[in-house]
N, C-alpha and C positions, 0 to 999 in steps of 0.2 A: 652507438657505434655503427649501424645498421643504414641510420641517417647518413652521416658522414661516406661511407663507401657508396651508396646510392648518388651523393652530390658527386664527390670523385670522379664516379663513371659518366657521369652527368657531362662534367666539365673536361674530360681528358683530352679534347681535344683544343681547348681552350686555354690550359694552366701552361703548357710548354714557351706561349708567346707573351706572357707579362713579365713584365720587365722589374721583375722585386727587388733589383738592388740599386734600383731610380725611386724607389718608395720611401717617404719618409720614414726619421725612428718611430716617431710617434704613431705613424700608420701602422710599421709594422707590429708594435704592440698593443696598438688600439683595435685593426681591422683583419689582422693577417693572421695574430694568434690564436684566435677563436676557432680559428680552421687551421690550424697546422696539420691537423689530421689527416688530411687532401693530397698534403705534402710531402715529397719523396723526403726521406731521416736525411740526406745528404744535403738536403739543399734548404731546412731549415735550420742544421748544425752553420752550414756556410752563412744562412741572414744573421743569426746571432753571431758571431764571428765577424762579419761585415759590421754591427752594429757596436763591437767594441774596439774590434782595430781594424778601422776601411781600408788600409792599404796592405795590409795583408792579401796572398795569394788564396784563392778558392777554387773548389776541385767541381761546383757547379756550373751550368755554360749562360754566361753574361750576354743577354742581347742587348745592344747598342742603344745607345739613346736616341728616342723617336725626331729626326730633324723634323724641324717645322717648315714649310714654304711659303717663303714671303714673298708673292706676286705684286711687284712692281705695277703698276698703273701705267698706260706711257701718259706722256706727258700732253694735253692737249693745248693744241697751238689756237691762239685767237684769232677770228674769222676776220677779215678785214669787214666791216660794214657793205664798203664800196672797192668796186674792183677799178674804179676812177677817178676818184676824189679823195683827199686825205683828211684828215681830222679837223686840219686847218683850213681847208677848204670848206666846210662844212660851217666850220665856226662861223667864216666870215660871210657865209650867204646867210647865216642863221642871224647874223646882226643886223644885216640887208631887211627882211623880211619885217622885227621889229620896229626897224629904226633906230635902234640904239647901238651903243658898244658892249650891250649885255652879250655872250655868247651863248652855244648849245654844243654840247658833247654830241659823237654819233649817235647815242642809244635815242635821242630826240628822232633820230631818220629810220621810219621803217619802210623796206625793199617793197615796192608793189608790182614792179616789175624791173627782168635784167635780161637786152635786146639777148645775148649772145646765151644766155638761160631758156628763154620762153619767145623767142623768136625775131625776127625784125618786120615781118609785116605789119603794113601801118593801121590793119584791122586787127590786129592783135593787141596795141596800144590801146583802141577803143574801147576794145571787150575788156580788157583788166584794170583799164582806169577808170571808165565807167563809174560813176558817184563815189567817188574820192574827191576830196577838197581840200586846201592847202600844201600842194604838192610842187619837187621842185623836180624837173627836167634836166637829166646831165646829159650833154653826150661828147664823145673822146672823136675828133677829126683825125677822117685816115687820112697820114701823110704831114703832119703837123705835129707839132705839140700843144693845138689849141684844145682847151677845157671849154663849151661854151654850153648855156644853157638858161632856163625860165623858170618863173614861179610863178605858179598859177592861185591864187587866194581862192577861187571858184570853184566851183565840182564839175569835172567832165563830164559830158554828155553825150552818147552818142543817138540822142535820138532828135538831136537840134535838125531842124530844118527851117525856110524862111531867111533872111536876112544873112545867119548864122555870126554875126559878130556880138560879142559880148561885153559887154562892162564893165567896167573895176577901177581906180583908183592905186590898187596896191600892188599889180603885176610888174615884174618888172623881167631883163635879161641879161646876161652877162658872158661877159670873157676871166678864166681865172689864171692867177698869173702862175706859168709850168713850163718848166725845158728853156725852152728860148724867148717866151712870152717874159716878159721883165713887172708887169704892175696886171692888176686885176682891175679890168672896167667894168662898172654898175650903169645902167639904161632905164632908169624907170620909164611908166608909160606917160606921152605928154597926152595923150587924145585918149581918154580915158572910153567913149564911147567905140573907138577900135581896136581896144586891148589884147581882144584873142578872135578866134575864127572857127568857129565848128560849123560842119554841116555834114547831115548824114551822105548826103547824095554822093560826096570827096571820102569816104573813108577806105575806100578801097586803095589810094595812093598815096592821100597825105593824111600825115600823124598829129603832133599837137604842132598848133600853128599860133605863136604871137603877133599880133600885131600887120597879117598878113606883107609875107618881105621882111618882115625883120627877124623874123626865124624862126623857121619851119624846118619839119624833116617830110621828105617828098621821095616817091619813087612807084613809078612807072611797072616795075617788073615785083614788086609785093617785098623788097627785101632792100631795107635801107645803105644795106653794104653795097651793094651792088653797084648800082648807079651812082652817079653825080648829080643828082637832082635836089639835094638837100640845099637849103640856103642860107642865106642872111645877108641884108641891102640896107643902104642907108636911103630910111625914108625918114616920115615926118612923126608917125604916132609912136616911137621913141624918142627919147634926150639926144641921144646919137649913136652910131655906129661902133656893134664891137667888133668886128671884122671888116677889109677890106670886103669889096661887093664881089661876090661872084660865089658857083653853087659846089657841093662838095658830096663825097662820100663819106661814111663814118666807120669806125671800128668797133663800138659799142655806146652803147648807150644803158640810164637808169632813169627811172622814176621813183621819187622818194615823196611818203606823206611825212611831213615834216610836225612836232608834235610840240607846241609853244611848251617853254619854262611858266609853272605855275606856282609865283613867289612875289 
């Protein structure tokens, strides 16, 4: 008995907030009997009383049953890849690249750089593409609806000096069809030996450069928006021209390493 008043005092601060008539029967005669002792007489006359007729009135005080809260998750929305290009866009430079009509879902394109994220000077394109290879060049024309843009098979460099033209076979560039633009034009390169154009001594103005003239992004004051200096002319070391000749300003631009299907 001695025990019992010892837990009692123990617990009195405790026993007023359990909620005994949310306890099972079986609890209450398996766990709760043991120590009825504990138990003010009023309010274990009321659990047996609750235990034969539950909807009967009781003179002990009912605290409520404990809600539970179910915190909602919000909903997270899918990041677009490209803040320029759409999935279908994507597909159809991804079949460009192979040669085939195989496609590539976005997750093939990882971001290595995004002008209006990590800047538009054209020393900033250097530094973050810098030995990356197989990569595709977008960029969005301010004042247009043109999409235009390259694939470089190569690894950028920015420590090229000498000659600075580069090699390849597989570069090519393009116009994708958006807004008012009606069909998407493909440009491989015909002169394989002037495919692209690096040189350190130019990084301070121009960015990546195909084919020198056939599109480049260029700019005088370190910030590709800015200016009109950016271009693309119909010369000879592409197939042909995807834009009328003359130079322009951009609204943004990306660079994506593109990651072949392995199947």
């Amino acid at each position: 008995m001695e025990n019992f008043l010892t837990l009692k005092t123990t617990l009195q601060h405790c026993l007023p907030y359990i909620r005994y008539f949310h306890i099972s029967g079986d609890d209450i005669l398996d766990k709760v009997e043991p120590y009825k002792k504990i138990l003010d007489k009023q309010l274990w006359k009321d659990l047996k009383q609750h235990l034969i007729s539950p909807n009967r009135t009781v003179k002990s005080i009912i605290l409520p049953a404990r809600s539970i809260l179910i915190q909602e998750l919000p909903v997270r929305s899918k990041e677009s890849f490209s803040t320029i290009i759409s999935e279908e866009h994507a597909a159809e430079i991804s079949s460009w690249i192979d040669r085939k009509t195989t496609t590539y879902t976005s997750t093939n394109y990882q971001l290595i750089l995004r002008g209006s994220k990590d800047g538009f000077s054209p020393q900033t394109f250097w530094n973050m593409c810098h030995g990356h290879a197989g990569t595709v060049v977008i960029i969005k024309v301010k004042g247009t609806d043109e999409i235009l843009g390259g694939y470089n098979p190569l690894m950028w460099d920015n420590t090229k000096n000498g000659s600075g033209y580069m090699q390849t076979t597989d570069s090519f560039i393009f116009s994708l069809k958006n807004g008012n633009i009606q069909n998407s034009i493909l440009s491989r390169v015909k002169k394989p030996e002037y495919a692209l154009y690096y040189h350190k001594t130019y990084q301070n103005t121009i960015g990546p450069n195909f084919g020198v003239g056939h599109l480049y992004l260029r700019s005088y004051q370190s910030d590709f928006t800015i200016d009109n200096e950016s271009g693309s002319g119909n010369y000879d070391n592409y197939e042909n021209p995807i834009r009328t000749s003359g130079n322009f300003s951009i609204i943004d631009y990306e660079v994506f390493k593109v990651n072949k299907k392995t199947t």
